[in-house]
C-alpha positions, 0 to 999 in steps of 0.5 A: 342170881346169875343163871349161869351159876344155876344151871352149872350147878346143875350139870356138876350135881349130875355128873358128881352126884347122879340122881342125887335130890337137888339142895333147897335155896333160902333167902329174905324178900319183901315180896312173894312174887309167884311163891306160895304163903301156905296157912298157918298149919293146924295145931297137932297131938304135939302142938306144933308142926316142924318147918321140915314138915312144911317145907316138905312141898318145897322139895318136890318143887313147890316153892314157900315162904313163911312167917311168923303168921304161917309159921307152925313152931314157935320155936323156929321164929328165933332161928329163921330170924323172926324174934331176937329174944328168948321167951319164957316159953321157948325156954319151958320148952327146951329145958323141961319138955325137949330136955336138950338143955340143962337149965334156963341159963344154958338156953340164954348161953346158947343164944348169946353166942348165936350171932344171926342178924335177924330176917332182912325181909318181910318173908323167909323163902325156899326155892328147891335149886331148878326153880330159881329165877333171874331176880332171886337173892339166894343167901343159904343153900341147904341139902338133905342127905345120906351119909355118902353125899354128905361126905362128898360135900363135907370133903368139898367144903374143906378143899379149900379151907386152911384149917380143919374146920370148913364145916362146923355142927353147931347146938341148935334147932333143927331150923338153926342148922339149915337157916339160922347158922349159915345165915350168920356165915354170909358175913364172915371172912372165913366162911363155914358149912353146917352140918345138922339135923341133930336135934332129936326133935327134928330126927322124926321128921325126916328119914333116918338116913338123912342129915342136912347140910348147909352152907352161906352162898359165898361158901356154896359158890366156893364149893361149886369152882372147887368142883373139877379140880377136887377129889370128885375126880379122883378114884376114892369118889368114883367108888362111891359114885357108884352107890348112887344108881 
């Protein structure tokens, strides 16, 4: 990547967002570099481990990457784009455990119109925004925040948008919301964030203050040239750029 964009990003994020956590990069690669493979985690009372619990690392700068051989939740294979097909578990689990879909044929609905490519590597890795290095192909950049930043990055996303609807809160995982939809974003001509974290499953995972949002790396640029001619210097921010400290 150009480094010039990473550390511009950060002196923006700093000025408009002040003591605000730094967003957490992913991207598919064939190779680990110096990045952390962590073990499989071991089976808990729930029997399965969230990949927003593994990644927790990650956002005290420790970057991973994972599989489907270190991955805790066979739910997350599909949405990080491991697995094409819905098993019959997967589907168990969500209809009759989860309850978040009515019946088999909604899962298959749901599926059907989810339009990832699948992973375009043999690992999915995350990099928290300062530790990303020259030779890294960042694809999604995704934040975990409370409402007031999330606001500013919601305004930030339409500034530029023709429509109403620059950012979109899709059905699906926790995991589908911070990889699987914005990955399937990277190739559109009219490129949305995500909004997520919804999925009540995920909700015990994270702080009740904190939803994610995520955008495809040609929006996320987008949002960043966006910056100083946006209403991030205007008053109405001012206000509650406050809040922050």
């Amino acid at each position: 990547m150009n480094i010039e964009i990473k550390e511009r990003f950060m002196q923006e994020w700093e000025k408009y967002f002040p003591g605000r956590e730094l967003p957490i990069v992913c991207y598919y690669s064939d190779e680990l570099g110096d990045v952390e493979f962590p073990n499989r985690p071991k089976e808990n009372r729930k029997g399965y481990t969230c990949i927003f619990s593994q990644i927790a690392p990650v956002r005290r700068g420790r970057s991973r990457a994972f599989n489907m051989d270190n991955l805790g939740c066979f739910g997350s294979f599909i949405p990080l784009g491991f697995v094409t097909s819905v098993s019959d578990d997967v589907k168990n689990y969500i209809c009759n455990i989860e309850r978040v879909k009515k019946s088999y044929k909604h899962v298959d609905g749901l599926y059907e119109h989810h339009s990832s490519e699948g992973a375009s590597g043999k690992y999915l890795i995350f990099k928290r925004w300062d530790s990303l290095e020259e030779q890294d192909e960042p694809q999604v950049v995704f934040f975990l925040a409370n409402a007031d930043v999330i606001s500013g990055l919601h305004t930030l996303a339409n500034f530029d948008s023709m429509t109403a609807h620059g950012v979109v809160s899709p059905a699906g995982s926790g995991c589908d919301s911070i990889v699987g939809h914005p990955m399937s974003e990277l190739n559109s001509d009219d490129p949305k964030a995500i909004l997520g974290a919804l999925d009540p499953s995920v909700r015990a995972c994270v702080r009740p203050d904190i939803f994610t949002f995520s955008a495809p790396w040609n929006k996320f640029v987008a949002m960043l040239d966006n910056m100083e001619e946006s209403f991030l210097n205007a008053n109405c921010w001012t206000n509650v750029k406050s809040r922050f400290k």
